[in-house]
C-alpha positions as CSV (number, residue, x, y, z in Angstrom):
1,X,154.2,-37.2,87.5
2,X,153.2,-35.1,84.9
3,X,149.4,-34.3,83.1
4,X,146.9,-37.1,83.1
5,X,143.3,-37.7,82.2
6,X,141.0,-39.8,83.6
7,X,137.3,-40.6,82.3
8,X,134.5,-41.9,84.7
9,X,130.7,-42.4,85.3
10,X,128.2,-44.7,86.0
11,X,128.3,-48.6,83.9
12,X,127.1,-48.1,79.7
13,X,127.9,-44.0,80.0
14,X,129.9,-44.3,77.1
15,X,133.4,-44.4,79.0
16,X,135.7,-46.9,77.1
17,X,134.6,-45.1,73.5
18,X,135.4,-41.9,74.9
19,X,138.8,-43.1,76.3
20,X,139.4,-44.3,73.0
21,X,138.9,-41.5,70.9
22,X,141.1,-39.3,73.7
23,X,144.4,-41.3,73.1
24,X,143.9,-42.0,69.3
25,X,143.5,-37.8,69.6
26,X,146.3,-36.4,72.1
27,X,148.6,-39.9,72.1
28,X,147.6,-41.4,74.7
29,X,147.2,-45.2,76.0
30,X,143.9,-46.3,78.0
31,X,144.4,-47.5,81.6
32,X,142.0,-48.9,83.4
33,X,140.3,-48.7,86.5
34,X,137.7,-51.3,86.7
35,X,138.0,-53.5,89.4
36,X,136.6,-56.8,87.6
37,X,138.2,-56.2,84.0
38,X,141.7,-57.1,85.5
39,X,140.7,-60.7,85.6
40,X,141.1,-63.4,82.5
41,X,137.9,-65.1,81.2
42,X,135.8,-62.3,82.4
43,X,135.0,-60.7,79.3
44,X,131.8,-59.9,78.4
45,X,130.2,-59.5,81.6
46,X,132.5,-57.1,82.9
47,X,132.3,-55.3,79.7
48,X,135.9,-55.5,78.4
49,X,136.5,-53.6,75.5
50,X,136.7,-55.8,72.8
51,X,140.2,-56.1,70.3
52,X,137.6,-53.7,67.9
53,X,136.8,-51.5,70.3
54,X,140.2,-50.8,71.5
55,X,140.9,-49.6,67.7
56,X,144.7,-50.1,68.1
57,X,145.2,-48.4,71.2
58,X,147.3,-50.1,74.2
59,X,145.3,-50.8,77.3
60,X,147.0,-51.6,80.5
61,X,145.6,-53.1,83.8
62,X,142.9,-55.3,82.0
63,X,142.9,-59.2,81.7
64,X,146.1,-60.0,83.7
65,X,144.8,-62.1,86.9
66,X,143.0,-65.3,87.2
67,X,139.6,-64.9,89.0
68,X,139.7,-65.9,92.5
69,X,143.2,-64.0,93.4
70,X,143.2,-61.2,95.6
71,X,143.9,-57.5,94.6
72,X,143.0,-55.2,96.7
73,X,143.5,-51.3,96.5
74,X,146.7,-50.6,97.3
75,X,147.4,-53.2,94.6
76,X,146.3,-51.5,92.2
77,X,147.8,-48.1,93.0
78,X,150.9,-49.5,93.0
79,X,150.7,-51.0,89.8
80,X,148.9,-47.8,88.6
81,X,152.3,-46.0,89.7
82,X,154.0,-48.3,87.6
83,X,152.1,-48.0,84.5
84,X,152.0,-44.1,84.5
85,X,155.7,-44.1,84.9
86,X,156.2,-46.2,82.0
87,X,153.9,-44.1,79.8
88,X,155.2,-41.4,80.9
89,X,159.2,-42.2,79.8
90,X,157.9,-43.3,76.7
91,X,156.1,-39.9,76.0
92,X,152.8,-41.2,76.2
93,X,149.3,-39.2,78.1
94,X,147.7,-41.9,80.5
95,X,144.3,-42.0,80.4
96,X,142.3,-43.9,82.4
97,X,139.1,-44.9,81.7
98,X,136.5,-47.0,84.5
99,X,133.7,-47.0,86.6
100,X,135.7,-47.9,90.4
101,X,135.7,-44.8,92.3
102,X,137.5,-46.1,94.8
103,X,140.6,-47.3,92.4
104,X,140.8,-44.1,90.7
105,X,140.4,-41.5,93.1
106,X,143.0,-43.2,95.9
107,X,145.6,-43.5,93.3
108,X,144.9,-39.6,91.9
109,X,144.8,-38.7,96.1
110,X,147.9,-39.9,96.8
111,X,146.6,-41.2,100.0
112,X,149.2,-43.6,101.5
113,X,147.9,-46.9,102.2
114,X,150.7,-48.5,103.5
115,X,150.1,-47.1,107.1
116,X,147.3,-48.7,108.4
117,X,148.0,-52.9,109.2
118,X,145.8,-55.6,109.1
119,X,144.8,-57.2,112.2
120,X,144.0,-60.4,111.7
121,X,142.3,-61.8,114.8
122,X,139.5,-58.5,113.4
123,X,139.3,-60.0,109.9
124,X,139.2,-63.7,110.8
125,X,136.0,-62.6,113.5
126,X,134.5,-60.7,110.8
127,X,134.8,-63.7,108.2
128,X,133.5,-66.1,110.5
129,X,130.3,-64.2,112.1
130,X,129.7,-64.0,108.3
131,X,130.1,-67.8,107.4
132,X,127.6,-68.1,110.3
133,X,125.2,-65.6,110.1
134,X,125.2,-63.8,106.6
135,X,126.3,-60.4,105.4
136,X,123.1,-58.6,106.7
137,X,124.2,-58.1,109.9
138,X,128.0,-56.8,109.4
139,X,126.4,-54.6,106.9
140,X,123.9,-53.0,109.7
141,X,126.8,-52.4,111.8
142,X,128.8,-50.7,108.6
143,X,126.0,-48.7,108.0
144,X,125.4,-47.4,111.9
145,X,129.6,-47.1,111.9
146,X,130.5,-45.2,108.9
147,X,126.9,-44.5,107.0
148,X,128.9,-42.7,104.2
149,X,131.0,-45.3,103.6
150,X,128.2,-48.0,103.5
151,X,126.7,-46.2,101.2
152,X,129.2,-46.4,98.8
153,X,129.8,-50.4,99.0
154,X,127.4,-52.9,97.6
155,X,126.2,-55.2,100.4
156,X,126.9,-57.9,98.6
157,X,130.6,-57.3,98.0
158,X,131.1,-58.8,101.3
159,X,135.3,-58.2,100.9
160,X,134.7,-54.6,101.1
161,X,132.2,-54.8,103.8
162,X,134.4,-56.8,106.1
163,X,137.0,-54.5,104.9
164,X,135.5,-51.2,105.8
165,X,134.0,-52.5,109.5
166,X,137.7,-54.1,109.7
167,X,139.1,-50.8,109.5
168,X,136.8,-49.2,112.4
169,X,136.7,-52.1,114.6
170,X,140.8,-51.9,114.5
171,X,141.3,-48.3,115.0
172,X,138.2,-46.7,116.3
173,X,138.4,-44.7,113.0
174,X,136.2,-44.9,110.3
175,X,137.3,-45.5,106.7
176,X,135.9,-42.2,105.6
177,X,137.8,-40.3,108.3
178,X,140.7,-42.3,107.9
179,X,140.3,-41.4,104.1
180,X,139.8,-37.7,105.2
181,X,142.8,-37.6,107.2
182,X,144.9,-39.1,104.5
183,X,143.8,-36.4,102.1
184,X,145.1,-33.9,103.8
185,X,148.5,-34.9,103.7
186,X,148.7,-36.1,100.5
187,X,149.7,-34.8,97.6
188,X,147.6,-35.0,94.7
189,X,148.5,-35.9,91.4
190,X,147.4,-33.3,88.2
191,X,144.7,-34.8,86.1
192,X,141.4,-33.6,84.2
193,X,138.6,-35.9,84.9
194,X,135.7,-36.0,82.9
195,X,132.8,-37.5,83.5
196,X,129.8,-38.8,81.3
197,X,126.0,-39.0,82.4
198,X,122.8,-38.2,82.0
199,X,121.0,-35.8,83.3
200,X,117.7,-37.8,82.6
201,X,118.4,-40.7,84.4
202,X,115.5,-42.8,82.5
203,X,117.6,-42.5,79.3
204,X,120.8,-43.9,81.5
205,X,118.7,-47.2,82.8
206,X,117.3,-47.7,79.3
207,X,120.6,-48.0,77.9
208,X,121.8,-50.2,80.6
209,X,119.3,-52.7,80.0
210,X,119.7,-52.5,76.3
211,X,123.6,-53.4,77.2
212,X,122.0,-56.1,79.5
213,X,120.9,-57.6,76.3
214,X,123.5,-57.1,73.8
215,X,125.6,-59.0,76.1
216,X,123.5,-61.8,76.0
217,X,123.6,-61.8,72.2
218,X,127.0,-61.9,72.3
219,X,127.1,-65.0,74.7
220,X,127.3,-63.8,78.4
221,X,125.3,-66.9,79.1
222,X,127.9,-69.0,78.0
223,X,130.5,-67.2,79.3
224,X,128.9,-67.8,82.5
225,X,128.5,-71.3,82.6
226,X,131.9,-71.7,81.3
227,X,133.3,-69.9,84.7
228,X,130.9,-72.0,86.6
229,X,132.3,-75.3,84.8
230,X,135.8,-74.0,85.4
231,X,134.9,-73.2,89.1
232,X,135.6,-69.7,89.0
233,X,132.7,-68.4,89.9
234,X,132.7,-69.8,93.4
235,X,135.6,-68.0,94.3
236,X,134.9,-64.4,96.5
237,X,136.4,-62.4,93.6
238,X,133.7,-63.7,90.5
239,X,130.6,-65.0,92.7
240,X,130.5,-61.0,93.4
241,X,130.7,-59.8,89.7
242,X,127.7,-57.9,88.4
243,X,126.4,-60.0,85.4
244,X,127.4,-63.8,86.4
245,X,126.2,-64.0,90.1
246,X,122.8,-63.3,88.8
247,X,122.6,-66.5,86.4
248,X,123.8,-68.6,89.5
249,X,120.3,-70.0,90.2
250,X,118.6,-70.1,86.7
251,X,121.9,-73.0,85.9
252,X,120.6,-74.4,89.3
253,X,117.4,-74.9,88.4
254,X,116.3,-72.5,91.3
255,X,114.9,-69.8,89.0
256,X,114.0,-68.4,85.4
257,X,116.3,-66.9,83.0
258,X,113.4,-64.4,82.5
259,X,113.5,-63.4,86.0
260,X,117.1,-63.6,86.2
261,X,117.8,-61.2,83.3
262,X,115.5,-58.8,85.0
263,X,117.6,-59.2,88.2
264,X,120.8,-58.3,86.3
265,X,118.9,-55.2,84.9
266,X,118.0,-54.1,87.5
267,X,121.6,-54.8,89.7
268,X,122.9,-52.9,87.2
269,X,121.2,-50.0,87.3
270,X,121.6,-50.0,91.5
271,X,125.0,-50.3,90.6
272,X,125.1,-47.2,88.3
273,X,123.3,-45.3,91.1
274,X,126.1,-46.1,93.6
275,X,128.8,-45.2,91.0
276,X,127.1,-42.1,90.5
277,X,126.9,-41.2,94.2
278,X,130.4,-41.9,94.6
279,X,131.7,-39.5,92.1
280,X,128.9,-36.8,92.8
281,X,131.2,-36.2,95.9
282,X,134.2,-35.2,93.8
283,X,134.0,-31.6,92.6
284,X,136.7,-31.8,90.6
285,X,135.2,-33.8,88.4
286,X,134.0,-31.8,84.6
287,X,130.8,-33.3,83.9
288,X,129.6,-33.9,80.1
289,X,125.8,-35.0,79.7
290,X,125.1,-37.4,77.1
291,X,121.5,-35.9,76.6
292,X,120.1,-34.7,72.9
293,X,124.2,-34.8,72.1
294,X,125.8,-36.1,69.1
295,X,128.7,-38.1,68.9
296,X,130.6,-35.6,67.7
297,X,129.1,-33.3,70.2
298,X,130.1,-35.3,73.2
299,X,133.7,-35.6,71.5
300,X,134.1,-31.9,70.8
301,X,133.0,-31.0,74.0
302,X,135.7,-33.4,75.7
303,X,138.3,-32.3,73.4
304,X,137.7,-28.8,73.9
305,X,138.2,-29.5,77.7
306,X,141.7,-31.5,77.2
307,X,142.9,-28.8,74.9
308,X,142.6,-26.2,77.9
309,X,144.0,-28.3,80.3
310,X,146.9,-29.4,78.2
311,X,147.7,-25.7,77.5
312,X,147.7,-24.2,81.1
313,X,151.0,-23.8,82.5
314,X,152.7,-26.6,84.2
């Protein structure tokens, strides 16, 4: 594989704009790596760009499952393989653009995930001590097992919980050793990748809850009920989706939408704190801060980066 780019950071950084304005420049076509934007109906809570926002440019790996199916990572590696190779024939500079670490930095890795099998005597154990006692335990054990790891998952995303103790309890090797291991015989794949941030992180949550509310303008709450009508959002994929699980007990009459707004604000800005963890750990990574910056600052700054990158010697 040739050159790629790749733009990440925490949720309402400024990603999918950014993206944008990087294809329409060097010819590229947005890929993404957002774990919840692959699936249909899930729209404005998950942030899709919208038909105006995309301003013409192809995205790829967006709004192609039904909520509820499975796709796990290797899934979308392989299918990430597939859409860089068909950019690539056609002449065209992948860029990816999303907020799931994990998505983006196992298929840039070139880890192999095809060497470690499921047991499923571990995973049906798992699932069942968490039908009947909750997430709170496996979690403690995740986080005594493989803190790092823990660290990186939202408890609630109980698939990735199970997955990760899964993982341990069937080899005796934790997911970030096993992921260490893998890296060293991998071969990575050539790609600049920017991130966006902030370096005062007030500025960050203030536009996360401001995005927390233009979303609701444009209908989230509707959108919502709509995937609870439809029964999506009882399925392990949605019920785990930042921005629709919190409106579960204000449309059962369990709670206010005041209160629930302000849990969705401030989910979010957990979840931006995770994401930022997660890609602090990659060095690689060229960081631009949003702070006092234009625009056109933020741009020129990126552009100036590609234009080096694109220039070095293959």
């Amino acid at each position: 594989m040739s050159k790629m780019l790749a733009v990440v950071g925490p949720t309402a950084s400024g990603k999918s704009d950014l993206a944008v304005a990087l294809c329409k420049r060097f010819g590229g076509e947005v890929v993404s790596c957002d774990s919840m934007q692959i699936y249909k109906k899930m729209n404005i809570g998950t942030a899709k760009p919208t038909h105006e926002e995309m301003q013409n440019v192809p995205h790829h790996l967006i709004d192609f499952l039904t909520a509820g199916v499975e796709y796990s990572v290797s899934d979308y590696v392989a299918d990430a393989e597939r859409c860089v190779k068909e950019l690539e024939n056609r002449g065209v500079l992948p860029v990816f653009c999303g907020g799931t670490g994990l998505y983006i930095d196992t298929f840039l890795s070139g880890i192999s995930l095809s060497d470690f099998e499921n047991d499923p005597n571990v995973r049906k154990r798992l699932e069942y001590e968490f039908e009947k006692d909750g997430i709170d335990g496996i979690y403690l054990r995740l986080v005594t097992a493989d803190p790092l790891i823990a660290e990186s998952i939202d408890k609630n995303n109980t698939k990735r919980v199970i997955r990760a103790l899964e993982v341990y309890e069937t080899t005796g090797i934790t997911m970030t050793e096993w992921n260490r291991r893998s890296l060293e015989s991998a071969k990575k794949k050539d790609c600049l990748v920017i991130g966006l941030d902030y370096e005062d992180r007030q500025t960050l949550y203030d536009r996360i809850d401001r995005r927390v509310d233009i979303m609701l303008e444009a209908g989230l709450l509707e959108e919502t009920k709509a995937l609870l009508d439809e029964g999506l959002l009882s399925t392990k994929t949605a019920s785990q989706a930042i921005a629709y699980k919190e409106f579960l007990p204000y449309f059962a009459g369990e709670d206010s939408l005041e209160n629930c707004i302000e849990t969705l604000k401030r989910n979010s800005r957990r979840y931006a704190k995770r994401q930022l963890t997660w890609f602090r750990r990659n060095k690689d990574i060229k960081w631009i801060f949003r702070d006092g910056k234009s625009t056109d600052d933020v741009l020129n700054e990126a552009f100036c980066l590609v234009d080096n990158y694109l220039s070095e010697e293959c």
